[in-house]
PDB file of N, H, CA, C and O in Angstrom:
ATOM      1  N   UNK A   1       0.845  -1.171   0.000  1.00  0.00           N
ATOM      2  CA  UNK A   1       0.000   0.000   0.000  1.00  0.00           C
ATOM      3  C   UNK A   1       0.894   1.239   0.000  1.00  0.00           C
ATOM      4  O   UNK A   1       2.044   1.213   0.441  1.00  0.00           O
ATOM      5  N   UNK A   2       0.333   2.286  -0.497  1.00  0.00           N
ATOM      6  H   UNK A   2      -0.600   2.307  -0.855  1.00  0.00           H
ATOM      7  CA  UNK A   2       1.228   3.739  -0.807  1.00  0.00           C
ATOM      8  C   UNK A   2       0.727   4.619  -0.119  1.00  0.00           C
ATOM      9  O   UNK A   2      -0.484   4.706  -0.322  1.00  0.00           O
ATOM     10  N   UNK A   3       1.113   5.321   0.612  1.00  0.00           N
ATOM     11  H   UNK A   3       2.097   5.250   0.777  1.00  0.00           H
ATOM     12  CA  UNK A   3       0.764   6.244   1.276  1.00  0.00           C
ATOM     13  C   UNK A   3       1.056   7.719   1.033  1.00  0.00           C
ATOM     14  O   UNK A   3       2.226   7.926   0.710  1.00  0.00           O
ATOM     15  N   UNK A   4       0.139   8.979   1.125  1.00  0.00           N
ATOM     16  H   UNK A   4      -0.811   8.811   1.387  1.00  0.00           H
ATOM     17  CA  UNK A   4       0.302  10.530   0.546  1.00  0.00           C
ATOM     18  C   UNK A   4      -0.337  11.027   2.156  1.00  0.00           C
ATOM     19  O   UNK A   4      -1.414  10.924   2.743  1.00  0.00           O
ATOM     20  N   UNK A   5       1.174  11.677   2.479  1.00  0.00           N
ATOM     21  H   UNK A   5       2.049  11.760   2.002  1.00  0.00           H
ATOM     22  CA  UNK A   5       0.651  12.467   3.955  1.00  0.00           C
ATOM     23  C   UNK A   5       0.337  13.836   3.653  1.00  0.00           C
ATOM     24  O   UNK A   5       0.894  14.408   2.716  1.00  0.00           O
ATOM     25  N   UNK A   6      -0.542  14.418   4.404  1.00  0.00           N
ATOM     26  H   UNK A   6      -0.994  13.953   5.165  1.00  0.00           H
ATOM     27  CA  UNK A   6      -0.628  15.570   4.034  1.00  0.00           C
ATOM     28  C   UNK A   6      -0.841  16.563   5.154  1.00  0.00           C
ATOM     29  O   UNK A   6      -1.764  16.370   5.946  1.00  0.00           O
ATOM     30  N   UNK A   7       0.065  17.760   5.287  1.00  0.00           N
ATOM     31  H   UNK A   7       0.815  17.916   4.644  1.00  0.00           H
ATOM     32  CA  UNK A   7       0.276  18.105   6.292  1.00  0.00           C
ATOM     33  C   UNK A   7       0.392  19.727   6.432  1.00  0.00           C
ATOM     34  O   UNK A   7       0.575  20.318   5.368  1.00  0.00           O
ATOM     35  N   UNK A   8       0.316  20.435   7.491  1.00  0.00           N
ATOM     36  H   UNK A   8       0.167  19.956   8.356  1.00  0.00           H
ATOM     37  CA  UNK A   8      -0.008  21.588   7.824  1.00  0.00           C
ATOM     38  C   UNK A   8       1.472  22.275   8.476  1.00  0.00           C
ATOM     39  O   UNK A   8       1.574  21.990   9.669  1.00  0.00           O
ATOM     40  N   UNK A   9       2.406  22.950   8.053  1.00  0.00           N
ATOM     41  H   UNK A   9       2.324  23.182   7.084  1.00  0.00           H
ATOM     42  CA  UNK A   9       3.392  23.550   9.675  1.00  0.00           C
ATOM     43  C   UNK A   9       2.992  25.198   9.138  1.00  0.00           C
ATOM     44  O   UNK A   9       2.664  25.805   8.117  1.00  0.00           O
ATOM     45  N   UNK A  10       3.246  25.405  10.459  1.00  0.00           N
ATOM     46  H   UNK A  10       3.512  24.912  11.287  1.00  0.00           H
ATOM     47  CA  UNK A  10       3.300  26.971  10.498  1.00  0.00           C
ATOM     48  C   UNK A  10       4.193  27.712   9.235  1.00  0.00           C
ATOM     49  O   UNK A  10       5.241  27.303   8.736  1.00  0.00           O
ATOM     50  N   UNK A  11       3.665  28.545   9.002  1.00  0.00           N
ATOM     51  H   UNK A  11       2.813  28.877   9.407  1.00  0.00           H
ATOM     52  CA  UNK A  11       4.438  29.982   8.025  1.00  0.00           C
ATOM     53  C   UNK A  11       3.827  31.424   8.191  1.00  0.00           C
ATOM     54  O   UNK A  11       2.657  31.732   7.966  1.00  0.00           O
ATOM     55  N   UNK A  12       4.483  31.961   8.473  1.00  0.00           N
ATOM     56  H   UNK A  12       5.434  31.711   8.656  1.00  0.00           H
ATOM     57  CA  UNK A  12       3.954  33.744   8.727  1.00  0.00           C
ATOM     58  C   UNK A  12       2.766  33.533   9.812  1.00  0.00           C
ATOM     59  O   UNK A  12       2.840  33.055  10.944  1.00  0.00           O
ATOM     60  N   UNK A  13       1.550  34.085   9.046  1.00  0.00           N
ATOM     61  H   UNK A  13       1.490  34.473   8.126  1.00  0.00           H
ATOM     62  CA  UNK A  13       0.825  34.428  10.406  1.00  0.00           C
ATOM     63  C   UNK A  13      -0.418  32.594   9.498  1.00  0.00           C
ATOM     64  O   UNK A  13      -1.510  32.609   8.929  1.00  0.00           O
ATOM     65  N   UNK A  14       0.199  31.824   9.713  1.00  0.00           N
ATOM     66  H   UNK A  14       1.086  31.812  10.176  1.00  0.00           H
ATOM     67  CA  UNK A  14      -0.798  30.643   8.719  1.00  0.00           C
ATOM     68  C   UNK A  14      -0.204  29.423   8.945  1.00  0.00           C
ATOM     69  O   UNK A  14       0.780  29.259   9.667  1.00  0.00           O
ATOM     70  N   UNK A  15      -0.800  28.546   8.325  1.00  0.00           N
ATOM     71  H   UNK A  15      -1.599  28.679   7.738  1.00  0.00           H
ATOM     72  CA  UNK A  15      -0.105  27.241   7.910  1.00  0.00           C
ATOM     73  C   UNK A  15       0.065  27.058   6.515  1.00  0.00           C
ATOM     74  O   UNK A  15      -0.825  27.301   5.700  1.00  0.00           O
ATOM     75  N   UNK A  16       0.947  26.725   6.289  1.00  0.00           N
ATOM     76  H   UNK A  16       1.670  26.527   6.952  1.00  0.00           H
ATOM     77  CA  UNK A  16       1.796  26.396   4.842  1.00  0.00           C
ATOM     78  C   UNK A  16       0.905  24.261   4.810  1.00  0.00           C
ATOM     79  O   UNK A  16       0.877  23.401   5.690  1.00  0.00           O
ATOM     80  N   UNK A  17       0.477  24.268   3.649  1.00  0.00           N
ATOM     81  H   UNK A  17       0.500  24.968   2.935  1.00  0.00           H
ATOM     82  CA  UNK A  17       0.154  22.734   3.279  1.00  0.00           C
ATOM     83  C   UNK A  17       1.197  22.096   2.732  1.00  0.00           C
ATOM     84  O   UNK A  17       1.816  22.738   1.884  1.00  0.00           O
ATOM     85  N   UNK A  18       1.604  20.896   3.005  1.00  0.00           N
ATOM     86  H   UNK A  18       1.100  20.374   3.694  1.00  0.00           H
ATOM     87  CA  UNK A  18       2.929  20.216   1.968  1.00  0.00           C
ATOM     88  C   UNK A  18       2.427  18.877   1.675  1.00  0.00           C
ATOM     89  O   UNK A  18       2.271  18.255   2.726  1.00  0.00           O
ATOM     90  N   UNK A  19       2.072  18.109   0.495  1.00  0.00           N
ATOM     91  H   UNK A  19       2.199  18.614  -0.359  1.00  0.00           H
ATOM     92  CA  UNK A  19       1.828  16.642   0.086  1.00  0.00           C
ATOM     93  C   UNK A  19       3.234  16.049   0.519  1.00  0.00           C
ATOM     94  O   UNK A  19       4.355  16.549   0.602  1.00  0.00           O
ATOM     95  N   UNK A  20       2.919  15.268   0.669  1.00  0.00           N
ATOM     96  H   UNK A  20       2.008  14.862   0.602  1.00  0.00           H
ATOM     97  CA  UNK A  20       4.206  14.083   0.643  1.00  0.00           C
ATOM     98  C   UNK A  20       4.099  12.931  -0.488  1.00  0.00           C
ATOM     99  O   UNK A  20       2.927  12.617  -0.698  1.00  0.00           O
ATOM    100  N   UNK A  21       4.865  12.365  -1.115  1.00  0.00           N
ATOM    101  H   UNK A  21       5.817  12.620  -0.944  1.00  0.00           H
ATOM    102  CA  UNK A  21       4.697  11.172  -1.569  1.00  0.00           C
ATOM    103  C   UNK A  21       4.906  10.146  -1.398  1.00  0.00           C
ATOM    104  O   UNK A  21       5.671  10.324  -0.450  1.00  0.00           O
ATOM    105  N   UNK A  22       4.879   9.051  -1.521  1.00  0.00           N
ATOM    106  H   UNK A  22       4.258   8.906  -2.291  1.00  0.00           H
ATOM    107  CA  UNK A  22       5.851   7.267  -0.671  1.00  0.00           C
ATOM    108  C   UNK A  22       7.202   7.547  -1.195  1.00  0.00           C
ATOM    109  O   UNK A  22       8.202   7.156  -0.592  1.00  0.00           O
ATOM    110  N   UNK A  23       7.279   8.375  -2.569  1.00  0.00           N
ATOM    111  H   UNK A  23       6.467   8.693  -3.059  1.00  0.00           H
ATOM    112  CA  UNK A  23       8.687   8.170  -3.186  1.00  0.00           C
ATOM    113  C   UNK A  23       9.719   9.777  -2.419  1.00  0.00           C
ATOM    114  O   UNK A  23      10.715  10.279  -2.940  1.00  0.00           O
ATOM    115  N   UNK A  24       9.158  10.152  -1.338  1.00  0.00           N
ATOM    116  H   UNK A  24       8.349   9.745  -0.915  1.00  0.00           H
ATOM    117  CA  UNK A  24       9.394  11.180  -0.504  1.00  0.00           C
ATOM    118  C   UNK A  24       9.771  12.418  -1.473  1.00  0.00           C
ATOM    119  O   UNK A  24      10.417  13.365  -1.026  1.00  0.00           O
ATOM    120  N   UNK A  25       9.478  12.387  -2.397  1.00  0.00           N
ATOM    121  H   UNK A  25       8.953  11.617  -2.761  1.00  0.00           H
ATOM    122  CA  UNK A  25       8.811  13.764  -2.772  1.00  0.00           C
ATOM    123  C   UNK A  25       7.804  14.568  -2.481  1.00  0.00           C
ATOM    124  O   UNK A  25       6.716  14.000  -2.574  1.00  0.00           O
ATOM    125  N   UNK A  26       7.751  15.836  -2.119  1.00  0.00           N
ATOM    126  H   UNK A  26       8.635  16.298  -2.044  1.00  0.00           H
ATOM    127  CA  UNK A  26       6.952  16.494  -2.011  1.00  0.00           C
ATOM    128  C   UNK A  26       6.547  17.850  -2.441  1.00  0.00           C
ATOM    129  O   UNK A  26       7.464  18.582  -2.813  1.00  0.00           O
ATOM    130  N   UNK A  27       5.181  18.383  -2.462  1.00  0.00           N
ATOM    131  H   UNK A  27       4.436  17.788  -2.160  1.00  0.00           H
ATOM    132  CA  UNK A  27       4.700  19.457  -2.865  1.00  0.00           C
ATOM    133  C   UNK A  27       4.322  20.418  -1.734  1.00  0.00           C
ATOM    134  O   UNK A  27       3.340  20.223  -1.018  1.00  0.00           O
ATOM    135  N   UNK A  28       5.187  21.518  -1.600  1.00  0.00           N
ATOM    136  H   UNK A  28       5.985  21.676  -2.181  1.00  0.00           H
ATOM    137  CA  UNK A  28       4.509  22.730  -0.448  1.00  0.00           C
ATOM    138  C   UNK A  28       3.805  23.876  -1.179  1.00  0.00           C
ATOM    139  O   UNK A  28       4.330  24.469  -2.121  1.00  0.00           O
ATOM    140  N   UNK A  29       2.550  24.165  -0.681  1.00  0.00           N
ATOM    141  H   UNK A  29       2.124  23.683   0.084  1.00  0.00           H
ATOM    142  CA  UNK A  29       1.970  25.719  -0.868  1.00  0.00           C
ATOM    143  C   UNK A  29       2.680  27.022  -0.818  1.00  0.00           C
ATOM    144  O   UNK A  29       3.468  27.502  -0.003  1.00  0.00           O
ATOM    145  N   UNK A  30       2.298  27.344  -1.649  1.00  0.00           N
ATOM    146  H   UNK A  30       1.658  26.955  -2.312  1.00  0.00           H
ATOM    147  CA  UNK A  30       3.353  29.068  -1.711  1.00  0.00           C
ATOM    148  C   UNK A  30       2.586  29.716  -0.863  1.00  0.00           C
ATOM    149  O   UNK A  30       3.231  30.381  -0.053  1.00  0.00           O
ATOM    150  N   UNK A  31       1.221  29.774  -0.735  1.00  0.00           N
ATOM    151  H   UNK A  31       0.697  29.234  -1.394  1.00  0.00           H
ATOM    152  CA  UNK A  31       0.888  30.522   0.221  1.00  0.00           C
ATOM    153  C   UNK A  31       0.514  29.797   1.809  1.00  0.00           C
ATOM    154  O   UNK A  31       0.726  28.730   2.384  1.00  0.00           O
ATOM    155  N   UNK A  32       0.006  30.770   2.017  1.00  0.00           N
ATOM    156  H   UNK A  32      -0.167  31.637   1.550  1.00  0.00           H
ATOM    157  CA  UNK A  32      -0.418  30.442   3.729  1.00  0.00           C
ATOM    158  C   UNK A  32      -1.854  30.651   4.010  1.00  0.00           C
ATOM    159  O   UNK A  32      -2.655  31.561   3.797  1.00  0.00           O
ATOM    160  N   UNK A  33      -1.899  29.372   4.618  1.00  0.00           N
ATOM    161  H   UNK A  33      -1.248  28.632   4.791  1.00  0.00           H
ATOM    162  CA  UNK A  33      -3.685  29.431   4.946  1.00  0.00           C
ATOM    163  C   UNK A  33      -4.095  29.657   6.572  1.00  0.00           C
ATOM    164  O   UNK A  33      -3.406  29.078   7.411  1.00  0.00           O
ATOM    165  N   UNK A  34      -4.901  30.262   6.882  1.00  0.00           N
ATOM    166  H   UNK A  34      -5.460  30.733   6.200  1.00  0.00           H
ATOM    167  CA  UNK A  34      -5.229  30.279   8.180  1.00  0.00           C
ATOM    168  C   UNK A  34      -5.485  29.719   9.483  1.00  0.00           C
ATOM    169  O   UNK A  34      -5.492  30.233  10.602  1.00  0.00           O
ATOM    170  N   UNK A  35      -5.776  28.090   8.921  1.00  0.00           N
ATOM    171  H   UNK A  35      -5.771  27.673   8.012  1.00  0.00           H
ATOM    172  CA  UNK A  35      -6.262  27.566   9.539  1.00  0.00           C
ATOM    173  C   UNK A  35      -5.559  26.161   9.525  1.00  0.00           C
ATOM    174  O   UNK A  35      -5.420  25.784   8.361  1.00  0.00           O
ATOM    175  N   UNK A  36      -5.041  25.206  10.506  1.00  0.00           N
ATOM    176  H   UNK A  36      -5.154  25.512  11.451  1.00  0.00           H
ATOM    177  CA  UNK A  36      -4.406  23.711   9.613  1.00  0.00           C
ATOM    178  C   UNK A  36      -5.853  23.003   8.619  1.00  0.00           C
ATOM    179  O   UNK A  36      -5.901  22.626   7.448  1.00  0.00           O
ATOM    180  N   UNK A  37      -6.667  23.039   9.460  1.00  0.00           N
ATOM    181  H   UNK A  37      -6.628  23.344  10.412  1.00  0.00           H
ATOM    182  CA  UNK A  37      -8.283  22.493   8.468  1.00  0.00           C
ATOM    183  C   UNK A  37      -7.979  22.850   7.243  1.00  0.00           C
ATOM    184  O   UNK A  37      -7.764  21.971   6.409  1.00  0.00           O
ATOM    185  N   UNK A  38      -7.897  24.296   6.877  1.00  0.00           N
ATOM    186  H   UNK A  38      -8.072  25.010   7.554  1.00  0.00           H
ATOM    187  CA  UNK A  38      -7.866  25.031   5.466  1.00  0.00           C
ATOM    188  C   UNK A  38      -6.510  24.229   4.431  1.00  0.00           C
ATOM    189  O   UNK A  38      -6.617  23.835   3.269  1.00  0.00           O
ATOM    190  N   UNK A  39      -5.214  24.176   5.385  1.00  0.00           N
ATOM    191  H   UNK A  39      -5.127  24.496   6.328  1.00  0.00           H
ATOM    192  CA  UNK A  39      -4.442  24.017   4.558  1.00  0.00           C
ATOM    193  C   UNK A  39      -4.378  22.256   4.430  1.00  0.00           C
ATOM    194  O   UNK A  39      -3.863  21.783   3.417  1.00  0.00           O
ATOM    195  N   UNK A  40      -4.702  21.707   5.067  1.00  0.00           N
ATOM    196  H   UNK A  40      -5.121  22.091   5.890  1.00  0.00           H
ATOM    197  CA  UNK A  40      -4.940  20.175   4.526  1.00  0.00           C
ATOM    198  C   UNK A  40      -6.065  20.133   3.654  1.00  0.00           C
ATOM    199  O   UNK A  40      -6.017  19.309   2.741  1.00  0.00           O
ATOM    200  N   UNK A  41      -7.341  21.060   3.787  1.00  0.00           N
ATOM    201  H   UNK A  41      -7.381  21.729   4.528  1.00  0.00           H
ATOM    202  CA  UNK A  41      -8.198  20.523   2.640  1.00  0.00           C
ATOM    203  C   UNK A  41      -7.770  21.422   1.052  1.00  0.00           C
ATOM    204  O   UNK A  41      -8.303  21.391  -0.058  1.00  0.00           O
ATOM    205  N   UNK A  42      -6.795  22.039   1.491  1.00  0.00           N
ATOM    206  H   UNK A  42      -6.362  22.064   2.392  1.00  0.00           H
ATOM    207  CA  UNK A  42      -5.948  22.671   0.244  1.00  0.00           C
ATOM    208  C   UNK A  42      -5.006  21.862  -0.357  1.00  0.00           C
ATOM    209  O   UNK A  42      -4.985  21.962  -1.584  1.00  0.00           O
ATOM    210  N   UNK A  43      -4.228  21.097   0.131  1.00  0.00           N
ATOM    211  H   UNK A  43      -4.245  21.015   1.127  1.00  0.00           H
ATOM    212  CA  UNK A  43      -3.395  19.962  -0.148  1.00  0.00           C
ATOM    213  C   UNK A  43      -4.000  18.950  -0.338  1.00  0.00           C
ATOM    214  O   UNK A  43      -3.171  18.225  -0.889  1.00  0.00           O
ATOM    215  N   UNK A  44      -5.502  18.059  -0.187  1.00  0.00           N
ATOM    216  H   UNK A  44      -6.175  18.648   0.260  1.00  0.00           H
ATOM    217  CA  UNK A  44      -6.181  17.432  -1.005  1.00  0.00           C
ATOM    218  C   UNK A  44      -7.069  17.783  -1.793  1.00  0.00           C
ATOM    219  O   UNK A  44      -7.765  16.874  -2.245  1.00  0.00           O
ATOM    220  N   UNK A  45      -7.290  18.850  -2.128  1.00  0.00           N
ATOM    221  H   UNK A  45      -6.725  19.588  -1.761  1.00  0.00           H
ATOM    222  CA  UNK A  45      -8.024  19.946  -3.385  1.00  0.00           C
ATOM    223  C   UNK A  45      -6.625  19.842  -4.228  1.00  0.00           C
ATOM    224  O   UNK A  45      -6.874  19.319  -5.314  1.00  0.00           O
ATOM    225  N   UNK A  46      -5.657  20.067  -4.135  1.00  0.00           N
ATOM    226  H   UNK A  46      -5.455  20.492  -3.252  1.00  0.00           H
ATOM    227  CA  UNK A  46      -4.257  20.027  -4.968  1.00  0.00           C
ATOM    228  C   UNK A  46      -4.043  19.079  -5.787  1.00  0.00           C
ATOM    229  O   UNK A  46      -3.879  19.069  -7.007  1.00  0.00           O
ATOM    230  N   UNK A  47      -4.072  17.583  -4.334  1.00  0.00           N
ATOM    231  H   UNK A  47      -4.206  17.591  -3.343  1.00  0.00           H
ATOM    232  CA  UNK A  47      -3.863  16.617  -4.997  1.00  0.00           C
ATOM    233  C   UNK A  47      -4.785  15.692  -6.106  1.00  0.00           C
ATOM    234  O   UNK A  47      -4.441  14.735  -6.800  1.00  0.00           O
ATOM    235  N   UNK A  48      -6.081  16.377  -5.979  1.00  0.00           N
ATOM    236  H   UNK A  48      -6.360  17.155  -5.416  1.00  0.00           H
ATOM    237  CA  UNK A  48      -7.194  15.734  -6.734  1.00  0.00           C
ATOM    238  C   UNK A  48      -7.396  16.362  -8.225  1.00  0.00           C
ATOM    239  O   UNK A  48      -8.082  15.844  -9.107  1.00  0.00           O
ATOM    240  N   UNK A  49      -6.589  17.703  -8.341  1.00  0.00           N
ATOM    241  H   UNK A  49      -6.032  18.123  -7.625  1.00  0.00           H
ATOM    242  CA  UNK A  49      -5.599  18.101  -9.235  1.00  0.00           C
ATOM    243  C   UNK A  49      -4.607  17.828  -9.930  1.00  0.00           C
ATOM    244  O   UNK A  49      -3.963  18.639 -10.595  1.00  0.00           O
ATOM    245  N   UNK A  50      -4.372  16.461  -9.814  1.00  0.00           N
ATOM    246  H   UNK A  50      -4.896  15.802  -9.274  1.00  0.00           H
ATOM    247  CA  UNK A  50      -3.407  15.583 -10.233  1.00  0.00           C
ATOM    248  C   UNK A  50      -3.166  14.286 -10.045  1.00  0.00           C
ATOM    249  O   UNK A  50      -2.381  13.559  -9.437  1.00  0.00           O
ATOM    250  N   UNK A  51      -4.441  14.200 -11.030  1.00  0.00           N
ATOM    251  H   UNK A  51      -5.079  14.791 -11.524  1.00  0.00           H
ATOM    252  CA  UNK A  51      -4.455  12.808 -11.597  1.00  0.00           C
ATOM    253  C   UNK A  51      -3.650  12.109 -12.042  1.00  0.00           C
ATOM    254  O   UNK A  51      -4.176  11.000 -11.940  1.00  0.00           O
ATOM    255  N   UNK A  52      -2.182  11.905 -12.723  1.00  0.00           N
ATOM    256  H   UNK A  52      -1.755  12.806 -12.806  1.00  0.00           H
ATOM    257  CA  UNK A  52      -1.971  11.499 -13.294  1.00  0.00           C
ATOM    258  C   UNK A  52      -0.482  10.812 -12.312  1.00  0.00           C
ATOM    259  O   UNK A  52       0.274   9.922 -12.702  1.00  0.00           O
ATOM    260  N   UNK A  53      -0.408  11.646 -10.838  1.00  0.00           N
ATOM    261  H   UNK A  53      -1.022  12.369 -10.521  1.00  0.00           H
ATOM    262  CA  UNK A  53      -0.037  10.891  -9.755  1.00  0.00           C
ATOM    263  C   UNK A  53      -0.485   9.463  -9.045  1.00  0.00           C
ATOM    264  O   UNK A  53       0.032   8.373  -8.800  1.00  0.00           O
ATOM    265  N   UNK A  54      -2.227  10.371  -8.797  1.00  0.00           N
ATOM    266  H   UNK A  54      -2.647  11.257  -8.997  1.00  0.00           H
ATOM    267  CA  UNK A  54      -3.282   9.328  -8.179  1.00  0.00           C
ATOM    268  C   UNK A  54      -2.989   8.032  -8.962  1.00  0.00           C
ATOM    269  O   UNK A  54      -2.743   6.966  -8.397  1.00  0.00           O
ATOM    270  N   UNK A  55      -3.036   8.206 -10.416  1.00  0.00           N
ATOM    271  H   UNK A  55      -3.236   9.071 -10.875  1.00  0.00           H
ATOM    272  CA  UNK A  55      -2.749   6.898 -11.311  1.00  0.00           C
ATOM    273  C   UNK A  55      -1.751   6.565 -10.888  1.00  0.00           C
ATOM    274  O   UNK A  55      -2.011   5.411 -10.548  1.00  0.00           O
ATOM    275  N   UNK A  56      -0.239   6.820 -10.524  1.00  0.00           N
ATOM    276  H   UNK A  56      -0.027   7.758 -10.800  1.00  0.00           H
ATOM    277  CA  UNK A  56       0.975   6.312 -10.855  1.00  0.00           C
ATOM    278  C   UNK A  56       1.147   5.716  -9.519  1.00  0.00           C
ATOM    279  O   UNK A  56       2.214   5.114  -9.398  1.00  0.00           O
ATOM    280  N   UNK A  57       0.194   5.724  -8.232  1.00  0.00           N
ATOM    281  H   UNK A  57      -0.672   6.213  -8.330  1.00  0.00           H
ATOM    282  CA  UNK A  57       0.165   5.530  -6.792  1.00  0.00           C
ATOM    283  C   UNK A  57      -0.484   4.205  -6.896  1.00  0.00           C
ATOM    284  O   UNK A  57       0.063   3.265  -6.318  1.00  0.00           O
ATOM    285  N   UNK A  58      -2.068   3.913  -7.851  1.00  0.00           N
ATOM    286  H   UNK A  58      -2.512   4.675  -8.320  1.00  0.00           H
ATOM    287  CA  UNK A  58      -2.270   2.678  -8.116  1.00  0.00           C
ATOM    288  C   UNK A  58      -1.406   1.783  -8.934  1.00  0.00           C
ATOM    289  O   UNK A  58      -1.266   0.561  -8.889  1.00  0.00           O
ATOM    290  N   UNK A  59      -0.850   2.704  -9.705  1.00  0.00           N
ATOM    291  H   UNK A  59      -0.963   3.697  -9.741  1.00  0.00           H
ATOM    292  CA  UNK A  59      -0.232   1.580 -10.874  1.00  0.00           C
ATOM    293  C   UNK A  59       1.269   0.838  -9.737  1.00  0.00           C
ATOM    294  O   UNK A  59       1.602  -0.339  -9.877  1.00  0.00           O
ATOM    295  N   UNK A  60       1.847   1.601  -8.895  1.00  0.00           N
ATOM    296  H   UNK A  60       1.577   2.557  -8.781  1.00  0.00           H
ATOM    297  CA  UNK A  60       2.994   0.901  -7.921  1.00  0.00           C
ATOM    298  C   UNK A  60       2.471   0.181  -7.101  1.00  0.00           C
ATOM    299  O   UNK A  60       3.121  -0.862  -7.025  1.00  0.00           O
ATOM    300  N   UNK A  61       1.289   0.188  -6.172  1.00  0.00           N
ATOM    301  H   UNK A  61       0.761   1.035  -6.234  1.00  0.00           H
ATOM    302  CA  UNK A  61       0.790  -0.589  -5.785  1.00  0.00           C
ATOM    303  C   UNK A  61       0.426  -2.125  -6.504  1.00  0.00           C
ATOM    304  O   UNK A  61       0.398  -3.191  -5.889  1.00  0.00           O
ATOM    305  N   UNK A  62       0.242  -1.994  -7.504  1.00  0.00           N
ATOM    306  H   UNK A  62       0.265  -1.127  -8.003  1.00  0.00           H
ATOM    307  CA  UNK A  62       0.306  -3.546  -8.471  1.00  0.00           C
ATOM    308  C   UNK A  62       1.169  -4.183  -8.596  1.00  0.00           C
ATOM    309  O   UNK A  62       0.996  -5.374  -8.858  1.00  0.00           O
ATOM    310  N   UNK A  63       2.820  -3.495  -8.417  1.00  0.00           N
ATOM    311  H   UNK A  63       2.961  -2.528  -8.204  1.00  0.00           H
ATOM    312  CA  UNK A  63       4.036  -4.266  -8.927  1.00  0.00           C
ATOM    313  C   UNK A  63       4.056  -5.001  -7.748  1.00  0.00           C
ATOM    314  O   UNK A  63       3.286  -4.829  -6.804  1.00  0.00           O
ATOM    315  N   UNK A  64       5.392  -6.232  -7.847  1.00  0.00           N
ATOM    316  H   UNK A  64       6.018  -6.372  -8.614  1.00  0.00           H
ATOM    317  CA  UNK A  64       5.972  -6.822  -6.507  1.00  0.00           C
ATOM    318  C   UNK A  64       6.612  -6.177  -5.906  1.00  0.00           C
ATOM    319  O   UNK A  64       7.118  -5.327  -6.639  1.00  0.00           O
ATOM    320  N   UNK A  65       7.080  -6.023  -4.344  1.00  0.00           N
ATOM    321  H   UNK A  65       6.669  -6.713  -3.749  1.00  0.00           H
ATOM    322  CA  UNK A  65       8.431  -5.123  -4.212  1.00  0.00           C
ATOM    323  C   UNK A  65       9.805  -5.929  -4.394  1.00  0.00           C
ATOM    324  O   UNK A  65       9.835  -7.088  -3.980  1.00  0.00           O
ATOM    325  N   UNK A  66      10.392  -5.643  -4.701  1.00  0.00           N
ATOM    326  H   UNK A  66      10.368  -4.701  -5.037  1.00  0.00           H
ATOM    327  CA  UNK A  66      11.474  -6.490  -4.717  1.00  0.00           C
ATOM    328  C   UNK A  66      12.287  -6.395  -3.034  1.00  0.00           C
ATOM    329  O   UNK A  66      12.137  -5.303  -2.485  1.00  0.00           O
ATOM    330  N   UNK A  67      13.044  -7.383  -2.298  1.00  0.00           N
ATOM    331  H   UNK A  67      13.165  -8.270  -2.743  1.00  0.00           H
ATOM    332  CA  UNK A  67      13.384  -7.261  -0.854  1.00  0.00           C
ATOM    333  C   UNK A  67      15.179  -7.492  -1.559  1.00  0.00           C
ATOM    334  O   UNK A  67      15.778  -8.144  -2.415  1.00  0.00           O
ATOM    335  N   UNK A  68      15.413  -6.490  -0.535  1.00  0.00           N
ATOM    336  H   UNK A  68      14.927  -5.961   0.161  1.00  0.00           H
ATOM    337  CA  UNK A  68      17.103  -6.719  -0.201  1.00  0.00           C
ATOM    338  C   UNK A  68      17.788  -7.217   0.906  1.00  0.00           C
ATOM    339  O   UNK A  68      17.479  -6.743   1.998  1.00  0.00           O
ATOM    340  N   UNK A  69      18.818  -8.235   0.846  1.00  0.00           N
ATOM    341  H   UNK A  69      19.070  -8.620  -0.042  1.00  0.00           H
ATOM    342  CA  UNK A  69      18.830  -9.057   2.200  1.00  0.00           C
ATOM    343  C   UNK A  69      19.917  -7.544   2.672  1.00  0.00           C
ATOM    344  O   UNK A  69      20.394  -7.456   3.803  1.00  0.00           O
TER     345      UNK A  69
END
């Protein structure tokens, strides 16, 4: 399973939103939202904006993982 955290830290007088990805990339907001509520449902308003992630999150979930001793 793949996991997308999505998260709120402080910036100026707000919270800044940042996606995460499993492949620990991530996306932060340029701006600042008021509220953590605001800026997480801004960071999944974002991410539903980009589809073509959501796809690439199911499509890794299908492969095997490969293990390293």
């Amino acid at each position: 399973m793949n996991d997308v955290r999505l998260s709120a830290t402080p910036k100026g007088n707000g919270y800044q939103a940042t996606i995460t990805f499993p492949d620990g990339a991530s996306i932060s907001s340029a701006e600042a939202f008021p509220s953590i509520p605001e800026a997480i449902a801004a960071a999944a308003l974002k991410l539903l904006d980009m589809p073509e992630r959501i796809e690439a999150l199911g499509d890794e979930a299908g492969k095997p993982r490969s293990r390293t001793s």
